[in-house]
C-alpha positions in Angstrom: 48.1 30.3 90.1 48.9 32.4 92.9 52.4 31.0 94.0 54.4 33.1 91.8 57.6 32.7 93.7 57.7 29.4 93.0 57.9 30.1 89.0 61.3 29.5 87.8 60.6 32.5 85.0 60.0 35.4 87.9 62.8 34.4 90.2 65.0 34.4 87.4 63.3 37.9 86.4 63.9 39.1 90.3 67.3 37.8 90.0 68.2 39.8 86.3 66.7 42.8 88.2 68.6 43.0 90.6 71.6 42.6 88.6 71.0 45.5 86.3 70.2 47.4 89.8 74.0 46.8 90.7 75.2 47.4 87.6 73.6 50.7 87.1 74.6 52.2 90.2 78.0 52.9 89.6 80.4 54.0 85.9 78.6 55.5 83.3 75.0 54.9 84.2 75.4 56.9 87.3 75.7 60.4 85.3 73.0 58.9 82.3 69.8 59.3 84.0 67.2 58.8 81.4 68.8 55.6 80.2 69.5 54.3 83.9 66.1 54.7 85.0 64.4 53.2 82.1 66.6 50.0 81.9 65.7 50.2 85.3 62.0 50.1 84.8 61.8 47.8 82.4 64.0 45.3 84.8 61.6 45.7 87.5 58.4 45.1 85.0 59.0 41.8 84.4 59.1 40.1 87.6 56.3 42.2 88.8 54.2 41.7 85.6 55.0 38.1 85.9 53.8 38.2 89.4 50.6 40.5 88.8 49.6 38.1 86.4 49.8 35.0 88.2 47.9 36.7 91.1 45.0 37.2 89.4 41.8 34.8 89.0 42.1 33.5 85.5 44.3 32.3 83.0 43.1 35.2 80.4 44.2 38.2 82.6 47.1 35.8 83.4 48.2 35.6 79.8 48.1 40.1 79.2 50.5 40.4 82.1 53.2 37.6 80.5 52.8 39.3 77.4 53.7 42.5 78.9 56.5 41.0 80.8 57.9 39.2 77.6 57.7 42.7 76.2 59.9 44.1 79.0 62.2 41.7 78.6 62.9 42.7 75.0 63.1 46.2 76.3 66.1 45.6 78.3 68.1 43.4 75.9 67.4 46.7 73.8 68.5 49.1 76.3 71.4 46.2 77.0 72.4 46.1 73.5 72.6 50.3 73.1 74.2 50.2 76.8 77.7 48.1 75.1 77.9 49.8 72.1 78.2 53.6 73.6 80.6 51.9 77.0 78.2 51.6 79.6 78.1 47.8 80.2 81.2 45.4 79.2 80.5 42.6 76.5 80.5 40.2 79.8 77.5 41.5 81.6 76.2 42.2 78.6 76.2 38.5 77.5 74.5 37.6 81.1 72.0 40.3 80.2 71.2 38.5 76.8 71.5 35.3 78.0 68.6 36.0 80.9 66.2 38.0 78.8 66.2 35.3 76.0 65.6 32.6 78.5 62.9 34.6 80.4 61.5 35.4 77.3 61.4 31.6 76.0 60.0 30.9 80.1 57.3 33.3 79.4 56.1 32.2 75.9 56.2 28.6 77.2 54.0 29.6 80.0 51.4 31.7 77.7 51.2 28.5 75.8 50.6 26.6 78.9 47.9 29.1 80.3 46.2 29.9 76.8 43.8 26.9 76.8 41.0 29.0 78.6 37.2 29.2 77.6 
């Protein structure tokens, strides 16, 4: 605990953030607000529940926070999903999308299983 940059699962949850930071900012997402900012959100609550949770002093508060980041990252393969079928996002960086959320999300259920053996 408390070396979350080392965890494979946030920098990969940094990196997928960013990502979907660059490819909101321009096309279609620029004039859709409401879905830009929430795709947005979401992208950013991963890495930072991820990190939040490995921060603090036990494995139990550890745990909430990865289960609020898996949840997230369901979010945005959501949002991702709705983004390609109304034209936002092309199938490509859609598939990178789907491909990082499900492997985040098999990270994070890997490391609640790891971190659930507390008292």
């Amino acid at each position: 605990m408390g070396k979350f940059e080392d965890l494979r699962v946030w920098q990969r949850a940094k990196d997928l953030a960013i990502f979907i930071y660059k490819l909101t900012a321009h096309g279609k997402f620029n004039k859709d607000f409401g879905l830009r900012d929430q795709i947005r959100r979401a992208a950013v609550s991963v890495p930072s529940n991820i990190a939040e949770g490995d921060e603090l002093g036990t494995d139990k508060q550890a745990v909430r926070y990865f289960y609020i980041a898996k949840g997230s990252s369901a979010e945005i393969l959501t949002q991702a999903i709705i983004s390609q079928e109304i034209g936002y996002i092309s199938k490509e960086d859609y598939g990178h999308i789907e491909k990082e959320c499900k492997a985040i999300s098999s990270m994070l259920a890997k490391l609640i299983k790891a971190r659930s053996n507390f008292k």
